[in-house]
C-alpha positions as CSV (number, residue, x, y, z in Angstrom):
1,X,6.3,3.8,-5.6
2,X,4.4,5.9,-2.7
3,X,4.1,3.7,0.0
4,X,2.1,4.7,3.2
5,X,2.2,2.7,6.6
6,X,-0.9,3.2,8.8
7,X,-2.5,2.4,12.4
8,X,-2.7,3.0,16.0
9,X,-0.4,4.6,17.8
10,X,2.1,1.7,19.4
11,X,1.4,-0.6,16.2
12,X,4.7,-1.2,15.1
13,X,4.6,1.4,12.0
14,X,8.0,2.9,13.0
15,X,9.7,-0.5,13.5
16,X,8.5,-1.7,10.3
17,X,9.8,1.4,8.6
18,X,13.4,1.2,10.2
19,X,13.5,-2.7,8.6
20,X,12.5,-2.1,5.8
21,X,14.4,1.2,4.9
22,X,17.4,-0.4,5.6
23,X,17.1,-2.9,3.5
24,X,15.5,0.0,0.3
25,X,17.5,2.9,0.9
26,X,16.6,4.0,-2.5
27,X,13.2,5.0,-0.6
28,X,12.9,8.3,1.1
29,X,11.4,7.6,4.6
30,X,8.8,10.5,5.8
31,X,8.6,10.5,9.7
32,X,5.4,10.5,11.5
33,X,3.8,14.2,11.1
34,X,3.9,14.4,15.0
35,X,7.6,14.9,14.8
36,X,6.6,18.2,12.0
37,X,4.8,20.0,14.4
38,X,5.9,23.3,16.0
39,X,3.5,23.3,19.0
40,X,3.5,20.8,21.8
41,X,0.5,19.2,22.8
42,X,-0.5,18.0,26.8
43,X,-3.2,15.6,25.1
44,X,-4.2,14.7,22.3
45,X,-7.0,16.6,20.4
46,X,-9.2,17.4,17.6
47,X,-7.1,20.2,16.4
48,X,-3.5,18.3,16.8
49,X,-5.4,15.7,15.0
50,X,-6.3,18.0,12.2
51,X,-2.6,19.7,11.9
52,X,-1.3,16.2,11.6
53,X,-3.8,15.1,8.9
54,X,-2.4,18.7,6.7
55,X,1.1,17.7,7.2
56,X,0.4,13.9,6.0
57,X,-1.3,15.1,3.0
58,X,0.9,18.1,1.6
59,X,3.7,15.7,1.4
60,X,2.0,12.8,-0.4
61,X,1.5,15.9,-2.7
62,X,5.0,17.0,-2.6
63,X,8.2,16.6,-5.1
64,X,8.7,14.1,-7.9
65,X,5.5,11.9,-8.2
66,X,8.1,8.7,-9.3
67,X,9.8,9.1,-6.1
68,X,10.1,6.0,-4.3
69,X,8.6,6.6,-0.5
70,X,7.5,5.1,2.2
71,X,5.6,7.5,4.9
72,X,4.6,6.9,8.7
73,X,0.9,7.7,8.2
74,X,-1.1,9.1,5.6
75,X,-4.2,11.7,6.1
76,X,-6.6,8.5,6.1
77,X,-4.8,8.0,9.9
78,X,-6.0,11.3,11.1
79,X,-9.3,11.0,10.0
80,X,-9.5,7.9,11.8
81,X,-8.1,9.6,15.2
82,X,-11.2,12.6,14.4
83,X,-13.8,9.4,14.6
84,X,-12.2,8.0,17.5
85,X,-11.8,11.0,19.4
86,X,-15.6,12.0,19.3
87,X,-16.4,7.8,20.0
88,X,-14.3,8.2,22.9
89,X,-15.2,12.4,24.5
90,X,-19.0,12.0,23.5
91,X,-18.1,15.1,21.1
92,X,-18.9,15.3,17.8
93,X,-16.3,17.0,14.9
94,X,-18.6,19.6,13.1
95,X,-19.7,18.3,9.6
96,X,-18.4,20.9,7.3
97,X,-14.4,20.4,9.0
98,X,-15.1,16.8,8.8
99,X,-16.2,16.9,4.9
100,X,-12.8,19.3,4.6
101,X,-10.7,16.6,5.9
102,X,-12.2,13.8,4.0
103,X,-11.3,15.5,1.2
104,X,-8.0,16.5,1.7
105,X,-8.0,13.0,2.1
106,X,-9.1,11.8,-0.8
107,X,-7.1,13.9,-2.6
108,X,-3.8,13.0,-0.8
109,X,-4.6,8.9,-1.3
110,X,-4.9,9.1,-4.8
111,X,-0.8,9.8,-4.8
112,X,-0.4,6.7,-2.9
113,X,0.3,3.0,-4.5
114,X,0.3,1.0,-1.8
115,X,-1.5,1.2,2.2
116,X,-0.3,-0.8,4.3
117,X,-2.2,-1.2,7.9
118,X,-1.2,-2.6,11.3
119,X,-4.3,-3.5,13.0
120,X,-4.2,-4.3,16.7
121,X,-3.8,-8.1,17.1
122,X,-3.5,-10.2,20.4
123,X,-1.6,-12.3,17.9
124,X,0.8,-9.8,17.5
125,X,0.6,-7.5,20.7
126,X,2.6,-5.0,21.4
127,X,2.7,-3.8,25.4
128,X,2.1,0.1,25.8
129,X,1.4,1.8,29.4
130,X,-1.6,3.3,30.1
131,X,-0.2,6.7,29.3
132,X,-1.1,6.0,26.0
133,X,-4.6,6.5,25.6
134,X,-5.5,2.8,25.6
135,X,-9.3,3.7,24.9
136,X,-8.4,6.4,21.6
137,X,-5.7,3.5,20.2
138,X,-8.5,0.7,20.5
139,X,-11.6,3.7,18.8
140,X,-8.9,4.6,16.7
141,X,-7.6,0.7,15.2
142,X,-11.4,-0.2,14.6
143,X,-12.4,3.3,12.8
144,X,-9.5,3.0,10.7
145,X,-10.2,-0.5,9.9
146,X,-13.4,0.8,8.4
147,X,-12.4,3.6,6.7
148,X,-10.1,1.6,4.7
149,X,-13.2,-0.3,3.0
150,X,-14.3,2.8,1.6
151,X,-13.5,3.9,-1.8
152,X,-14.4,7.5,-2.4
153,X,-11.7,8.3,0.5
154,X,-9.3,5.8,-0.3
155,X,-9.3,5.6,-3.7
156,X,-9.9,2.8,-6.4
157,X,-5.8,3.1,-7.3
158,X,-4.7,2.4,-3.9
159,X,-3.7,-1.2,-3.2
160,X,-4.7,-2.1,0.4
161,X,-3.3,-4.4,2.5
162,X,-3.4,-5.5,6.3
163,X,0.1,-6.7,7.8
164,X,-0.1,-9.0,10.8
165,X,2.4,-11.0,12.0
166,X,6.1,-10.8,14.3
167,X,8.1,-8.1,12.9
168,X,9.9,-10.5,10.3
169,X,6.8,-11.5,9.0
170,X,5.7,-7.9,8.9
171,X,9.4,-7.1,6.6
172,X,8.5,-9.6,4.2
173,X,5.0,-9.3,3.7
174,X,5.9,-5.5,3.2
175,X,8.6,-6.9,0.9
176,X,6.1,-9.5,-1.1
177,X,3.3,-6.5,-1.5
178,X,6.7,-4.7,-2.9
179,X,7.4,-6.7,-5.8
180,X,3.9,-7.1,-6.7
181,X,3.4,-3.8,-7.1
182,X,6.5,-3.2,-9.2
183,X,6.1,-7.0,-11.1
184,X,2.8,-8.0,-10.8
């Protein structure tokens, strides 16, 4: 089972990782590729955007396909962050690296059972300063929300799921989307 958790930055991914692998520690937990990078980074940007989407989508590729995983992000996340970073500079990402990462990505999802995303609720808000990037983590939550409706990038294989909710409910609708993966 190849589990992938995805949304804005500060939307309870890593939390909601911690819970539920330590309750599964039969799954091997793959950090967010931010931690994999070599270079630091004053902002963010197209082309830590880009490094990140590489990283997310060699390791979906990665080891024994039977593997049970859970990983923060998946390529699909960086792609997201490409479209939100144009919405939110005025820039635009040239078409022909754009058509590249769309189909690393496309590649990379088709390893994946189960997406699981953490839009942006005021239900379920979670306080972040204005350090980080408020504007890019709203472009970035509604882009990704869209991309996930579309099946050439995420696949027809791919169960997709939105998780709202207080970080119990978050666990066990994880949980639920679990066992009907593996029983349903």
């Amino acid at each position: 089972m190849r589990i992938v958790i995805s949304g804005t930055h500060a939307s309870g991914k890593s939390t909601l990782i911690a819970d539920f692998a330590a309750r599964h520690p039969a799954f091997v937990v793959l950090p967010d590729p931010f931690e994999l990078l070599d270079e630091t980074w004053d902002a963010p940007g197209a082309g830590m955007f880009a490094a990140q989407l590489r990283i997310a989508a060699e390791r979906l590729g990665e080891g024994d396909p039977s593997a049970d995983l859970i990983a923060e992000r998946g390529p699909l996340d960086f792609v997201a962050y490409l479209l939100a970073l144009d919405e939110v500079q005025g820039t635009s990402t040239p078409r022909d690296l754009l058509a590249r990462y769309t189909s690393i990505t496309a590649r990379a999802m088709r390893a994946v059972d189960l997406l699981v995303v953490l839009p942006l609720s005021a239900r379920d808000e979670i306080h972040v300063g204005a350090d980080e990037h408020l504007a890019l983590r709203t472009a970035m939550n509604d882009v990704l929300l869209e991309l996930i409706d579309d099946p050439e990038l995420v696949g027809d294989g791919v169960t997709v799921a939105e998780v709202t909710g207080d970080r119990d409910e978050r666990l066990a609708t994880l949980e639920a989307l679990l066992d009907d993966q593996l029983h349903g």
